[in-house]
C-alpha positions in Angstrom: 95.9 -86.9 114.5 97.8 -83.4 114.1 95.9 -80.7 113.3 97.4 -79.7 110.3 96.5 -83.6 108.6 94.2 -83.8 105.7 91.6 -85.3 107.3 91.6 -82.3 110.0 91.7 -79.8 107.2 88.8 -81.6 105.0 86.4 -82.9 108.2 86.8 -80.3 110.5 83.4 -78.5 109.9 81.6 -81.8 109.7 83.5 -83.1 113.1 82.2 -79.8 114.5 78.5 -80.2 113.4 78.4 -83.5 114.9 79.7 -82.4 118.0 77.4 -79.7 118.4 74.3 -81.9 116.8 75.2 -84.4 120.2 75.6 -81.5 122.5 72.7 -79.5 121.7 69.9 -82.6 121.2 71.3 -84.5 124.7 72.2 -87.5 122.0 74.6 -88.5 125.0 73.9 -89.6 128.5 76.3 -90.6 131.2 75.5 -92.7 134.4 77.5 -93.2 137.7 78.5 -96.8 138.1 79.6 -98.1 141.0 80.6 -101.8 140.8 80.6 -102.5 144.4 77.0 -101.6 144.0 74.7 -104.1 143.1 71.2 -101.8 143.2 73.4 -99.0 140.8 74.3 -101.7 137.9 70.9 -103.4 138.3 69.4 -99.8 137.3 71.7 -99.5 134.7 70.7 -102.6 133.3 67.2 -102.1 133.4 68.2 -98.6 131.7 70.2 -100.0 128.7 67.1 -102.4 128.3 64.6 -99.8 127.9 66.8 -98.0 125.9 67.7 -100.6 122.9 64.5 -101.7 123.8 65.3 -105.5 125.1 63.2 -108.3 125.1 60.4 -106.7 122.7 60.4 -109.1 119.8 60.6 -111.7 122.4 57.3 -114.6 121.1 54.0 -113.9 123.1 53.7 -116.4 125.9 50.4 -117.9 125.8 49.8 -118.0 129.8 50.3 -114.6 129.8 46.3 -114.0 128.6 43.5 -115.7 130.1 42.3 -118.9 127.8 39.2 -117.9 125.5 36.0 -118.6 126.4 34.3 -121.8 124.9 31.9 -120.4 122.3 28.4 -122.5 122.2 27.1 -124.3 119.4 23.6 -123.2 118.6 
């Protein structure tokens, strides 16, 4: 868009404010990725996954815990 358009001219503070809001709180992160690489995307993955938090409402597998213990019958 040119710099003289209306949207320019009404947004321009707000555009500014939200640059600087993602500049000063490190809202942004880059990583190197080398697709010849599999060990770099591998650790990307595993970073996007901990970031959006993958897998967490996943159901409870039951042989993850040990079984309970029979309770006796007095």
């Amino acid at each position: 868009m040119a710099n003289n358009s209306r949207w320019h001219l009404r947004y321009h503070a707000l555009t500014e404010a939200i640059g600087a809001l993602i500049e000063d709180y490190s809202l942004v992160r880059f990583y190197p990725l080398d697709l010849r690489d599999e060990e770099n995307i591998g650790d990307i993955v595993i970073t996007v996954n901990n970031i959006i938090q993958y897998g967490e409402d996943a159901d409870v597998q039951i042989r993850d815990f040990d079984p309970p213990e029979a309770e006796e019958d007095d």
